[in-house]
C-alpha positions as CSV (number, residue, x, y, z in Angstrom):
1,X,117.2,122.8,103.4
2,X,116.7,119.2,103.2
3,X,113.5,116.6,102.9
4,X,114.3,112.9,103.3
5,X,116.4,112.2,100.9
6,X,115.9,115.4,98.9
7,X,118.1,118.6,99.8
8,X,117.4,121.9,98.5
9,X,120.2,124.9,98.3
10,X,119.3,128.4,97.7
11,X,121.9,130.6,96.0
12,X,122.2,133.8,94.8
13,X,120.0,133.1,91.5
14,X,119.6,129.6,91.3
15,X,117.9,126.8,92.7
16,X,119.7,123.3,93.0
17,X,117.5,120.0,94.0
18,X,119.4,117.3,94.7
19,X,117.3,113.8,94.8
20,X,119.2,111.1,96.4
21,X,118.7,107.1,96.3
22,X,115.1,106.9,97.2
23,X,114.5,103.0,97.6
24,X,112.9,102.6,100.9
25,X,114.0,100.0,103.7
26,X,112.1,97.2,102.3
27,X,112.8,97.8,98.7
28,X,116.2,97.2,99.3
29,X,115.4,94.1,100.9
30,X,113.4,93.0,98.4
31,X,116.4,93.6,95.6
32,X,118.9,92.0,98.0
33,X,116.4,88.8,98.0
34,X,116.7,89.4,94.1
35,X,120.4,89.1,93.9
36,X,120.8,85.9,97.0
37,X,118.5,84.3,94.5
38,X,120.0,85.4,91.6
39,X,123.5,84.7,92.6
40,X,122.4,81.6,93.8
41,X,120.8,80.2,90.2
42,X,124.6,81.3,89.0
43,X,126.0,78.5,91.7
44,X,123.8,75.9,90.5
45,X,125.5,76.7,87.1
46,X,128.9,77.0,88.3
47,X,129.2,73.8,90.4
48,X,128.0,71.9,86.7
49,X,131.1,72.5,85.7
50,X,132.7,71.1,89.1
51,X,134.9,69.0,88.4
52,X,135.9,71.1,85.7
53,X,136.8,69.7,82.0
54,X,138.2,71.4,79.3
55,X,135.2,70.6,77.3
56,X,132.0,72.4,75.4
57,X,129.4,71.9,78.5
58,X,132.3,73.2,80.9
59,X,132.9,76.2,79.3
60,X,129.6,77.4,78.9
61,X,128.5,76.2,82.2
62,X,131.6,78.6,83.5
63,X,130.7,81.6,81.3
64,X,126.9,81.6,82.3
65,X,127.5,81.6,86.0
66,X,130.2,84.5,86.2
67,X,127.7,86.7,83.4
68,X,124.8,85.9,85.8
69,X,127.3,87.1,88.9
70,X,128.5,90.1,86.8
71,X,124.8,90.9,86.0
72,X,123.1,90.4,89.3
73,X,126.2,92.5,91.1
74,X,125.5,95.6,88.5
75,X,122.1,95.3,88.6
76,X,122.2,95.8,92.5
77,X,124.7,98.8,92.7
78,X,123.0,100.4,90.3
79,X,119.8,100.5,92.1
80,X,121.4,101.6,95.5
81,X,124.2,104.1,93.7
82,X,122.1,106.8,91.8
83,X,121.2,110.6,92.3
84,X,119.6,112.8,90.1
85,X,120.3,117.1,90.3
86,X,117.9,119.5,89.4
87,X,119.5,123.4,88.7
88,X,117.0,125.9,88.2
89,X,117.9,129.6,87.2
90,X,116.0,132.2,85.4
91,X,117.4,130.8,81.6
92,X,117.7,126.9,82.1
93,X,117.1,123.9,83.8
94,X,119.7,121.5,83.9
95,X,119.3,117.9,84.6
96,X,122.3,115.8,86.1
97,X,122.1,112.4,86.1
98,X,124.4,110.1,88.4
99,X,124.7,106.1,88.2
100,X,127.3,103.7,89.1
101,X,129.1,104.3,85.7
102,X,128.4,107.8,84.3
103,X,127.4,111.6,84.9
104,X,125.5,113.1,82.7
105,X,123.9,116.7,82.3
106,X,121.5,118.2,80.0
107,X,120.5,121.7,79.6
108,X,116.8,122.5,78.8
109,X,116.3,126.3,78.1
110,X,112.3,127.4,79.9
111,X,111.1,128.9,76.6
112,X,110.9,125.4,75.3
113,X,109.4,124.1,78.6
114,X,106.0,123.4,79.1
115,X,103.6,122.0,81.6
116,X,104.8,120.3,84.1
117,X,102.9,116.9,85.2
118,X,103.4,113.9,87.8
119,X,103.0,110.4,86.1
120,X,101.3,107.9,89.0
121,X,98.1,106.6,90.1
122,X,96.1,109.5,92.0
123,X,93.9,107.7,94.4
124,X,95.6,109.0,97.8
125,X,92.5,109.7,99.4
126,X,91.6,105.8,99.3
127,X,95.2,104.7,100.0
128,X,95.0,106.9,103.1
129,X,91.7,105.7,104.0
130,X,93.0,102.3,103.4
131,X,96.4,102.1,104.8
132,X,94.6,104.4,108.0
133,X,91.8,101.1,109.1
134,X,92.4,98.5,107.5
135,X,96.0,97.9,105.8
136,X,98.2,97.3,108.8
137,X,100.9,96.1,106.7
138,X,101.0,98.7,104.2
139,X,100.6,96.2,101.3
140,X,98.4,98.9,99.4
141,X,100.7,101.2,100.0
142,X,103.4,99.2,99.1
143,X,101.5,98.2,95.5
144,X,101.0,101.8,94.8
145,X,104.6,102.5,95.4
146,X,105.6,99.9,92.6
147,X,102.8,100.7,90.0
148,X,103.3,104.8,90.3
149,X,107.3,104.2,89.9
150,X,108.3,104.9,85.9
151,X,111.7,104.0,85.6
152,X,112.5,107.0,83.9
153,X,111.0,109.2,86.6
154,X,107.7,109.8,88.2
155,X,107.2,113.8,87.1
156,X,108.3,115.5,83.5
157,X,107.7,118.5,81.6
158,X,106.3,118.9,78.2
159,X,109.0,120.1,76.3
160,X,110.0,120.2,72.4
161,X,110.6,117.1,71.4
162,X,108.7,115.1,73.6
163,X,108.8,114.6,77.5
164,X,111.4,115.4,79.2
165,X,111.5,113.0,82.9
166,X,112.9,113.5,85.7
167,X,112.4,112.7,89.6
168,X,112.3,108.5,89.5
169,X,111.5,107.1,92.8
170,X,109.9,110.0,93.9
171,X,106.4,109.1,95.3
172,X,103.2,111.7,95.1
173,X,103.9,113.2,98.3
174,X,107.3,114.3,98.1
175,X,106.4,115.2,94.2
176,X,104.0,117.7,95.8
177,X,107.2,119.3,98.2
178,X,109.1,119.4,95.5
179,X,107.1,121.7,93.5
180,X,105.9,124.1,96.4
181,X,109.5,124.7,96.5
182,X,109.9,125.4,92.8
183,X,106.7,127.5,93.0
184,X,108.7,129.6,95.2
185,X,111.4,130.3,93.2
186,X,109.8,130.4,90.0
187,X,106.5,131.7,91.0
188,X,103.7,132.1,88.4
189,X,106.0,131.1,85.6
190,X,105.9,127.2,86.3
191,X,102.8,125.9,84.9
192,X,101.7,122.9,86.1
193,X,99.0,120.1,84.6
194,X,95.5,119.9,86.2
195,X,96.9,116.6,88.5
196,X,98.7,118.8,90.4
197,X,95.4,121.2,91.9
198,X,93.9,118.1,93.6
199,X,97.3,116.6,94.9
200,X,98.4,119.7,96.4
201,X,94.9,120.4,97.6
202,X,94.6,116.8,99.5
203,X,98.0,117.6,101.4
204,X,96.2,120.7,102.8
205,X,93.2,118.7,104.1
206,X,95.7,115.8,105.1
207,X,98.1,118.7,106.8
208,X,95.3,120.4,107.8
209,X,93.5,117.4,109.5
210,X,96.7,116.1,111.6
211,X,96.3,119.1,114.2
212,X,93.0,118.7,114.9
């Protein structure tokens, strides 16, 4: 079962949620702008040292430009190579974690769970009013987007020890998706915060309101 770029599997007595690389169309644009400028302020650098002397200025001029490439190369793989795993069975929940240079998975065990909130701004009603008559562009849309985003993930439980995040780049209404389907294999055990009541309730209205 699969939503976007999230894909659910059902098995025997667990639940797996795999998130994949949600940066949309024209955030990747926006990031590749990043890196032709970027890579470019690296080439101003590099051609100081052009014709090249085997002096102070020279050296440094070479070192700055190739850290900046280095820098600007990772900075961009790393926002298009990432996926995050969520395994849910009646114990644990285990978080995997994929970038362009590690893996890593933590185990959480539900007695030391708590609520479970989404971190973003809640005004959807507005922003659907807004994109819907007068935002033709989406630029509203676009600057809740980039406010709502924690890099460390847009929905977390309370847990021991602090919060525990998961879910970056996940906007509000995949968020709400995501947890119907967790409802359903957890049922009444998830709790979740107070957010969640209106969110789930304004995708009613809004699914609600597109058939009629």
């Amino acid at each position: 079962m699969s939503d976007r770029n999230i894909t659910y599997h059902w098995g025997d007595h667990t639940l797996l949620i795999t998130i994949g690389n949600k940066v949309s169309a024209k955030m990747r644009a926006l990031f590749i702008f990043e890196f032709l400028f970027t890579a470019g302020m690296a080439s101003i650098f590099l051609m100081l040292a052009i014709p090249f002397h085997n002096n102070l200025v020279s050296w440094i001029a070479v070192f700055g430009a190739t850290l900046i490439y280095l820098l600007a190369t990772y900075r961009l793989l790393s926002r298009f190579v990432f996926s995050e795993q969520l395994l849910l069975d009646t114990h644990y929940v285990t978080i995997i974690r994929k970038t362009l240079l590690s893996r890593k998975a933590v185990r959480y065990d539900w007695k030391h769970i708590g609520t479970l909130h989404f971190e973003g701004m809640q005004k959807k009603a507005y922003r659907s009013f807004v994109k819907r008559y007068f935002d033709h562009l989406n630029l509203g849309g676009q600057q809740y987007h980039m406010k709502g985003l924690p890099s460390e993930g847009n929905m977390y439980f309370d847990a021991d020890g602090g919060r525990l995040y998961f879910a970056p780049g996940v906007y509000s209404s995949d968020a709400e998706r995501l947890v119907q389907i967790m409802k359903l294999y957890t049922g009444t055990s998830l709790k979740l915060g107070p957010e969640w009541e209106d969110m789930l309730q304004e995708q009613e209205y809004g699914d609600t309101s597109s058939y009629s």
